[in-house]
ZAMARGU-4260 file (C-alpha; in steps of 0.2 Angstrom, whole numbers, plus 5000, padded with zeros to 4 digits):
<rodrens>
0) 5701/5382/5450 | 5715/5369/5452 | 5724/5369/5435 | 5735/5384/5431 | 5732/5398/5420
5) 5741/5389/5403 | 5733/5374/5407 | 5717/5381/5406 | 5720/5391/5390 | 5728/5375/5381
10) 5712/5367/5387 | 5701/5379/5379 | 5712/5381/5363 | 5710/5362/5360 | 5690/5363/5364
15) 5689/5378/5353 | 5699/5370/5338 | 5685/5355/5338 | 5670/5352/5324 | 5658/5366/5327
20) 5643/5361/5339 | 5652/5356/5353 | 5657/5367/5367 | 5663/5369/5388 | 5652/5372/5401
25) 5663/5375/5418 | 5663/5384/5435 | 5676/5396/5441 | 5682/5406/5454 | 5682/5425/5456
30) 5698/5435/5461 | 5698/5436/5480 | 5699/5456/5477 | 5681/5455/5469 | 5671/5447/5484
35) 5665/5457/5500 | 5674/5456/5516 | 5661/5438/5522 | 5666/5433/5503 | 5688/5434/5506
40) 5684/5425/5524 | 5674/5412/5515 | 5686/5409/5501 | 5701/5409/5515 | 5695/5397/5524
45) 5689/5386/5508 | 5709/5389/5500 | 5715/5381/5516 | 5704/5367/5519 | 5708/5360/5500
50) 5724/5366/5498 | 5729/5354/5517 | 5720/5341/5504 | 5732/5344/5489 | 5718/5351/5477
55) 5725/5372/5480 | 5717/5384/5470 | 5728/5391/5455 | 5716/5403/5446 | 5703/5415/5447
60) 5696/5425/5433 | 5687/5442/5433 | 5671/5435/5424 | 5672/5448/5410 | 5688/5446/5404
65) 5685/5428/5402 | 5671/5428/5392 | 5681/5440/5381 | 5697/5429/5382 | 5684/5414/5375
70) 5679/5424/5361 | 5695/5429/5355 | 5700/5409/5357 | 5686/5406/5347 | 5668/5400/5354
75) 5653/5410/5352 | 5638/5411/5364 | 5647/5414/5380 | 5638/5413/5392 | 5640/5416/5412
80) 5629/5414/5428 | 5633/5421/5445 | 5626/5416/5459 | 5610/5425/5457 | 5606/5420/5438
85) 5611/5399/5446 | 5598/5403/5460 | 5583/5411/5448 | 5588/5396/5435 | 5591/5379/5444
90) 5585/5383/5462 | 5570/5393/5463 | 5555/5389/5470 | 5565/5373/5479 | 5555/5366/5494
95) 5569/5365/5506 | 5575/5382/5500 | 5594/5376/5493 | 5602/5389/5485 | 5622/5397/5480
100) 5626/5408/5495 | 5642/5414/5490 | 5647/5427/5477 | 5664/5415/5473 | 5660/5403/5458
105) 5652/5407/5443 | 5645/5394/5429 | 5652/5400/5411 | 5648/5387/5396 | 5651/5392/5377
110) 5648/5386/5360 | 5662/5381/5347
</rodrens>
């Protein structure tokens, strides 16, 4: 979210171009226009608070067109986790019931 869109491609390009068996595992952002009306007041007031720290938010990618954009660079076994799919596989059943709360990030890793 902090890098800007060549940056992240280079990255990628360089990961993809590696021995086979490696790979990226990453979160992301989701274009502001994708989130619900609570979702835009979240992310506003997250945008602010680490932009007034230095870190602002450069990119956001429609979860789709990224795992197609990976492909095409290269990696296989793309795989992406909104915030239901993180809850049902690293949070469920928690005792003291932690859990993603907002439809912003999305964890994406993929094979080379």
């Amino acid at each position: 979210m902090y890098l800007t869109e060549d940056a992240v491609t280079a990255t990628f390009g360089f990961i993809a171009s590696t021995s086979p068996g490696g790979g990226v595992a990453f979160d992301y952002a989701v274009p502001r226009s994708s989130l619900n009306w609570v979702g835009r007041l979240a992310l506003d007031a997250l945008s602010y608070r680490v932009a007034a720290a230095g870190e602002p938010f450069r990119t956001f990618f429609d979860p789709s067109a990224l795992k197609e954009r990976l492909r095409q660079i290269g990696f296989s076994c793309v795989e992406d986790l909104d915030a239901a799919e993180i809850n049902a596989r690293y949070f469920k059943d928690r005792a003291d019931r932690l859990k993603i709360t907002s439809s912003l990030g999305h964890l994406m890793s993929a094979e080379v």
